[in-house]
N, C-alpha and C positions, 0 to 999 in steps of 0.2 A: 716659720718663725714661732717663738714658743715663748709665752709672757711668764716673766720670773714674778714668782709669789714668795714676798718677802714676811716672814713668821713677825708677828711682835712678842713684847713679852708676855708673860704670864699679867691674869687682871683679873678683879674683879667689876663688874660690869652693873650698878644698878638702875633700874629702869623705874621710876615712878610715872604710874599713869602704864603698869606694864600690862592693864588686859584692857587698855583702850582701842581704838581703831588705828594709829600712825603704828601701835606698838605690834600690831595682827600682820598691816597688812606691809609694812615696810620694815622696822627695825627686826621683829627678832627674823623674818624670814631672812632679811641680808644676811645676821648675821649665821645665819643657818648656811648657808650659802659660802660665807668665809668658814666658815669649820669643814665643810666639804673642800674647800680649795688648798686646806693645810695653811691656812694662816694663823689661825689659832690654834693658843696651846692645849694638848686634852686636859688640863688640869686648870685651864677657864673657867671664872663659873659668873653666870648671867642670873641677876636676882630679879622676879617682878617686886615691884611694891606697887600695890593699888586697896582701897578703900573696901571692897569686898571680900566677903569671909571666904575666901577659898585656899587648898591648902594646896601643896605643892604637888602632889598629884594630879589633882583639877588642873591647874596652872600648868602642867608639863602635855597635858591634854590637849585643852584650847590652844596652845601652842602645835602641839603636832595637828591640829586641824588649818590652822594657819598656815603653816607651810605646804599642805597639800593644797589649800587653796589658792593662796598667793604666790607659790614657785613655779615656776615652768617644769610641765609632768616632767623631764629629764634631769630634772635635777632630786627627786623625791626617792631615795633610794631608800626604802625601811630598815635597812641596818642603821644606816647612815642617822637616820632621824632618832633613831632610838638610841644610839650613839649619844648625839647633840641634845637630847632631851636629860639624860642624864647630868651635866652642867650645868642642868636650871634647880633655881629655887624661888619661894615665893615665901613673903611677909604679908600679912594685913595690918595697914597700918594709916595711920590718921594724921594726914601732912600738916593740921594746927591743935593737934592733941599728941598724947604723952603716948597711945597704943603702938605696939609695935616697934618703936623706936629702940628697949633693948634689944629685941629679938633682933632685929637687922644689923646690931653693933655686933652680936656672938657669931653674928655667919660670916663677917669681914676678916679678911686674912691681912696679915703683918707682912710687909716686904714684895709687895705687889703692888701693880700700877692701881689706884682707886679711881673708879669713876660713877658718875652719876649724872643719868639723862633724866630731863625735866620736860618729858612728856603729859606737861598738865596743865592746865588755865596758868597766863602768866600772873593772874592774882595771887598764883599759891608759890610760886618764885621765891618770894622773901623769906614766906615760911620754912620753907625746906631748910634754902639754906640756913638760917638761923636755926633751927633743930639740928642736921648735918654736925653743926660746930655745938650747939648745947653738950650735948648725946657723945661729944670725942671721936667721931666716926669717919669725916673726913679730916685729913691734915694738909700739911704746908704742899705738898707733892698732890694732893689730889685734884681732880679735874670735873668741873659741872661742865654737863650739855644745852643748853635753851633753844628752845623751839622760838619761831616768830608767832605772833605781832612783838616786837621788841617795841611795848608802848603806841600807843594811838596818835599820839601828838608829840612836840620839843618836849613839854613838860612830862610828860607821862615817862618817857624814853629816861629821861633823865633821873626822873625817883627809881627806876627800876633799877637801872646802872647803878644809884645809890646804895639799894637795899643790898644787892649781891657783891656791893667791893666791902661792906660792912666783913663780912666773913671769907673772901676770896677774892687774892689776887685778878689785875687783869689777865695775866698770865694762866689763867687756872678756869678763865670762865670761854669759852667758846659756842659763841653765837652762830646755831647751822643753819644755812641757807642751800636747801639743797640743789637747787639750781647752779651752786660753785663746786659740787660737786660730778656734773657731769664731764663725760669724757670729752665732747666737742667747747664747752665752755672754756676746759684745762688748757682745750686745745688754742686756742685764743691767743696765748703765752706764744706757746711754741711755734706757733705760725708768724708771729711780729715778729720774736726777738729767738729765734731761732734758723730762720733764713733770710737770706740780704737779699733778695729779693725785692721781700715787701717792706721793710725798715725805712729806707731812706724814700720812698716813697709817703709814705705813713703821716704825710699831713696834708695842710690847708693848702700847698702849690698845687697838690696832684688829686686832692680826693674832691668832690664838688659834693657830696652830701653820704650821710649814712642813716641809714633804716637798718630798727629795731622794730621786729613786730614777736608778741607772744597773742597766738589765738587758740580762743578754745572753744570746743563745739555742744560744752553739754554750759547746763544752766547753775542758779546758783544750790540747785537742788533742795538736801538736807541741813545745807548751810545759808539758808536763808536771814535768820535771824542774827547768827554773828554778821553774815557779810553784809547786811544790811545798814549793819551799825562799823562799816570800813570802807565799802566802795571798794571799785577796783585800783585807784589810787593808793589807797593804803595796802591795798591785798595785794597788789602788785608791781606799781609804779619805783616806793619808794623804796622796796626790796630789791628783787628779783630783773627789772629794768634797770634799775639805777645797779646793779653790779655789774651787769652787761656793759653795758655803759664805761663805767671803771676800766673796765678791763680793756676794754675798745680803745681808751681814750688815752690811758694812763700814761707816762713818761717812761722810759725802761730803768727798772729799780736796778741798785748799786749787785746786788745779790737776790737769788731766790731764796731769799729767805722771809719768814712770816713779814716781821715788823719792816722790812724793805718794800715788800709788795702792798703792806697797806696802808703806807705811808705815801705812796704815789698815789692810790686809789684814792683818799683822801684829801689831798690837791686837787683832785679832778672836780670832786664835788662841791670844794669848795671855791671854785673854778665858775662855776654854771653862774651863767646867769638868771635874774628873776624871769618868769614868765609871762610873757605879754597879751592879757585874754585873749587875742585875736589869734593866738596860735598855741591854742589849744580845744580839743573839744571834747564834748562830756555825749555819752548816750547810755541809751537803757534798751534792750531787745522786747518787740511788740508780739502781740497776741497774732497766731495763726492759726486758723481750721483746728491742728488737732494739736500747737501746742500753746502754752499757757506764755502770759506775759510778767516779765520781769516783778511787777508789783504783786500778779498774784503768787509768784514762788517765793518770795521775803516775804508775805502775809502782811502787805502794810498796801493801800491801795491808794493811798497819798506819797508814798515813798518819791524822793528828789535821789538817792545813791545812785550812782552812776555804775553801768557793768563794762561801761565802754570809755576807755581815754586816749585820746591821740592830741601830742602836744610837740612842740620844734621848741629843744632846747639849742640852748649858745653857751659854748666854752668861752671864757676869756682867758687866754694863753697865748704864748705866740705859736703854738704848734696848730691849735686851732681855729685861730680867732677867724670870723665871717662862713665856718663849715656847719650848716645846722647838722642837727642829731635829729633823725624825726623818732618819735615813740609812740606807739600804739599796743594793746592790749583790748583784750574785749572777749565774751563770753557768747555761746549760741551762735557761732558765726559760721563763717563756709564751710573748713577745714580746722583741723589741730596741725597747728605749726611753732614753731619757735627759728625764728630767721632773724642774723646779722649779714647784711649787704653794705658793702664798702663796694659805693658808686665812685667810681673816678670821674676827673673830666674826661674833654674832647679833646682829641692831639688839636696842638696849635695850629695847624693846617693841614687841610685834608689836599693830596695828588688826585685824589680820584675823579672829582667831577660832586657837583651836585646829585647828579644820578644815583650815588655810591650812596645817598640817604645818609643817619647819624649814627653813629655807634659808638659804643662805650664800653669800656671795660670792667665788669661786676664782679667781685668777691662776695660769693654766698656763704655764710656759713650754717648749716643748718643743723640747728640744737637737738631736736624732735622733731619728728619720729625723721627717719632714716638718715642717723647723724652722718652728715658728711660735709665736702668742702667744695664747693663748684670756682671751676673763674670762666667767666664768659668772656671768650676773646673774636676777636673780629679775622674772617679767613674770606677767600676769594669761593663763591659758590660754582660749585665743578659744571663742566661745559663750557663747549665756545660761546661766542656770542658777546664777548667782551669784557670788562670788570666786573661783574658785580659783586659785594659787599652780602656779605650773612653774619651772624654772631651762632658759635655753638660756644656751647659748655666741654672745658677738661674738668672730668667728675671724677671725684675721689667719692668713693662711697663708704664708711669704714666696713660694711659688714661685706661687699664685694672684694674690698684691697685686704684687708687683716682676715678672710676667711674665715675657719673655724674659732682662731684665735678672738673677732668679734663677739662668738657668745662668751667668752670668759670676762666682757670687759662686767667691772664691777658695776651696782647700780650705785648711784649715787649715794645714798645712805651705805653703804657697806664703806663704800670710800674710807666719805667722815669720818663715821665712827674708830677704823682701824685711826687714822690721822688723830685722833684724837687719844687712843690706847697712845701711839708714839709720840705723841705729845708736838704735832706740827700742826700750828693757827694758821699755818699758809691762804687756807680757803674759809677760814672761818671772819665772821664783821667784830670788827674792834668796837671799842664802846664810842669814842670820840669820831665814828664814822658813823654809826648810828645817828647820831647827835645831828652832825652834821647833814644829814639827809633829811631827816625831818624839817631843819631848819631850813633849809630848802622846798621843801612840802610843803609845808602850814601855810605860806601866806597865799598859796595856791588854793588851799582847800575855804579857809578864811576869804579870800575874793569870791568865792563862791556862794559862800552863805552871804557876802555883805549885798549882793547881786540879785539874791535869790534866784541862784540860776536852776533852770529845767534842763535836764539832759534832751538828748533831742534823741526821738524812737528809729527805731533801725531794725530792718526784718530780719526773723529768724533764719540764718544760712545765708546772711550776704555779707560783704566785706567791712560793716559798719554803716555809722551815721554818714548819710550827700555832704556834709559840713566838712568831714573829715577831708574827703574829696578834693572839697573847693577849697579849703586850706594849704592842701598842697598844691593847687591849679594858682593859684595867687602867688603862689614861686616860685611858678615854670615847673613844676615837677610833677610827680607822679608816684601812688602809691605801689610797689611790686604786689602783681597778683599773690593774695593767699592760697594756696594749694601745700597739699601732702607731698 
């Protein structure tokens, strides 16, 4: 099988914040990556803009250091790079001053796709755009990128929205989330509303709960101080969860098309119900032997931020109504995983015997690391000796089933970006979904300070806070081990 690489058109590409760290170690290597794959035109040209006096030289450099570092050696072919370096150029320039802003208008070409990613504090957001449009540089056709936090809070979320419809369409502003860029996330789609299989199955008769868990094994690092001042609620709940979610949950849109798809997603969230403190819980990962505890990596040793959230949302719909959602995240913990499970019930009555024990039927979907699709189905275990009852996994594993064709799948960032050259929001967040998600947040994070609640400490390399546990023992369920 051999994956069709579909060309866009010619573009210019700029990158603000282009010799930052998201810009080293993920955009310009994807996009190095799509010019090896013949997606891009040779008469592309990708601009950094960032605040440092380097000239494009410099800039074509640190870039070719990037890509050796961040590409998989197989993909680092020195023509090839020397090639792609050539389609760069570099401005210095001052995102709330006048520098540089001609110099970036004289390198923009006429009759090409425009675009511009906002790889920068979202403080600097408004600026841009409103210089972008002072300066004549982007028009009606042109396209901005934004990175997340889209805002801290309802309000924050909301003047930002403000600032950037001032100068660009919704239609022109695309919010990336690169978690809607992965291949098993897309996959998500195609697996509901692409086989009848699982369709008419796909609600509250047949499904008795679903778990969402994203876990991660390293701490908050280098980002101490921003995540400090987000939690993992903000850093990941109202994001990156809550699209999973969407997507899980969603009603099947009229068309795949963008405003189809996030017009359902949309309903879903504003679907959810409030959450009820007793099912949800907050932690923080504790001090071990040799490593350090959550307060001393945020440098704040009174810190209440939470690394850890597990909470049981409620749709109210008639597709879902009485199906919890369970959701969890957390930092420093066993494994790196990102897992959707779609637990069914129990057939209505078991022929077997009590003996045959319980068994269920599981839809795994697993995001990261080794994206693939499991269903755990119930078979009779081989030998005589009578019935009994086993559960194996049919395992789709993509990089086992699609072969060599797996390493070609794009990474998420290369995705987007092309998506956004062709101008499909399909995977991108709408402003009134943002909105909406937050407003569902807040009075979560708000009971929390009205509470003054303590996250509750949970060791380095386990599954999370006992609380978590017991919150789902309170409703007959059970957390799915975290593993690779």
């Amino acid at each position: 099988m051999v994956s069709r690489v579909i060309p866009v058109d010619d573009f210019d590409l700029v990158i603000f914040g282009g010799t930052g760290d998201l810009a080293r170690r993920k955009i310009l290597p994807g996009l190095y990556r799509r010019y090896c794959s013949g997606q891009m035109p040779d008469q592309a040209r990708i601009i950094g803009a960032a605040r440092g006096d380097h000239d494009a030289d410099e800039f074509r450099s640190m870039v070719r250091d990037a890509i050796k570092e961040f590409s998989k050696k197989n993909d680092c072919d020195d023509d090839k790079i020397e090639a792609f370096l050539k389609q760069l150029d570099f401005v210095s320039i001052d995102a709330r001053g006048d520098k540089g802003w001609p110099e970036l208008k004289g390198l923009m070409r006429d009759g090409v796709v425009k675009a511009f990613y906002f790889s920068v504090a979202p403080s600097l957001f408004g600026d841009i755009a409103e210089r972008l449009h002072l300066n004549e540089i982007a028009d009606a056709q042109s396209r901005i990128v934004v990175e997340k936090p889209f805002g801290r809070d309802l309000e924050s979320a909301k003047a930002l929205n403000k600032d950037l419809a001032k100068h660009f369409e919704e239609t022109q502003i695309y919010r990336i989330d690169h978690y809607l860029g992965k291949e098993t996330v897309q996959n998500l789609m195609a697996i509901r509303f692409g086989n009848i299989l699982f369709e008419p199955l796909w609600n509250s008769q047949y499904v008795d709960h679903i778990q969402i868990t994203v876990a991660e094994t390293v701490g908050v690092g280098g980002r101490g101080e921003y995540y400090d001042k987000s939690g993992a609620m903000r850093d990941m709940v109202q994001n990156h969860l809550m699209q999973l979610l969407c997507l899980i949950a969603m009603e099947p849109p009229a068309r795949f098309e963008p405003d189809s798809v996030r017009d359902e997603k949309l309903k879903v969230i504003r679907a959810l119900e409030p959450v009820d403190p007793h099912h949800i819980v907050r932690g923080q990962y504790a001090a071990t032997e040799s490593e350090a505890d959550y307060r001393t990596d945020a440098g704040d040793p009174r810190s209440r931020t939470e690394s850890y959230v597990a909470l049981r949302a409620m749709i109210s719909n008639w597709r879902w109504a009485g199906t919890p959602f369970y959701l969890r995240t957390g930092k420093k913990l066993k494994a790196r995983t990102s897992e959707i499970a779609v637990v069914f019930k129990d057939a209505p009555h078991s022929i077997f015997g009590p003996d045959a024990g319980r068994h269920r039927n599981i839809l795994s979907i697993r995001v990261q690391p080794n994206e693939g699709i499991t269903m755990q189905v119930t078979i009779k275990e081989p030998g005589p000796g009578g019935m009994r009852l086993i559960d194996v996994p049919l395992d789709m594993t993509f990089a086992e089933a699609l072969g060599e064709e797996a390493e070609d799948i794009p990474d998420a960032y290369e995705r987007l970006i092309m998506d956004v050259i062709r101008g499909n929001q399909t995977l991108f967040m709408r402003g009134d979904e943002v909105e909406a998600a937050w407003a569902w947040t807040d009075p979560i994070i708000q009971g929390w300070e009205l509470r003054n609640d303590v996250p509750k400490p949970y060791d380095v390399g386990s599954s999370g806070p006992e609380d978590a546990l017991m919150m789902m023992h309170r409703d007959g369920r059970r957390w799915r081990e975290i593993k690779e």
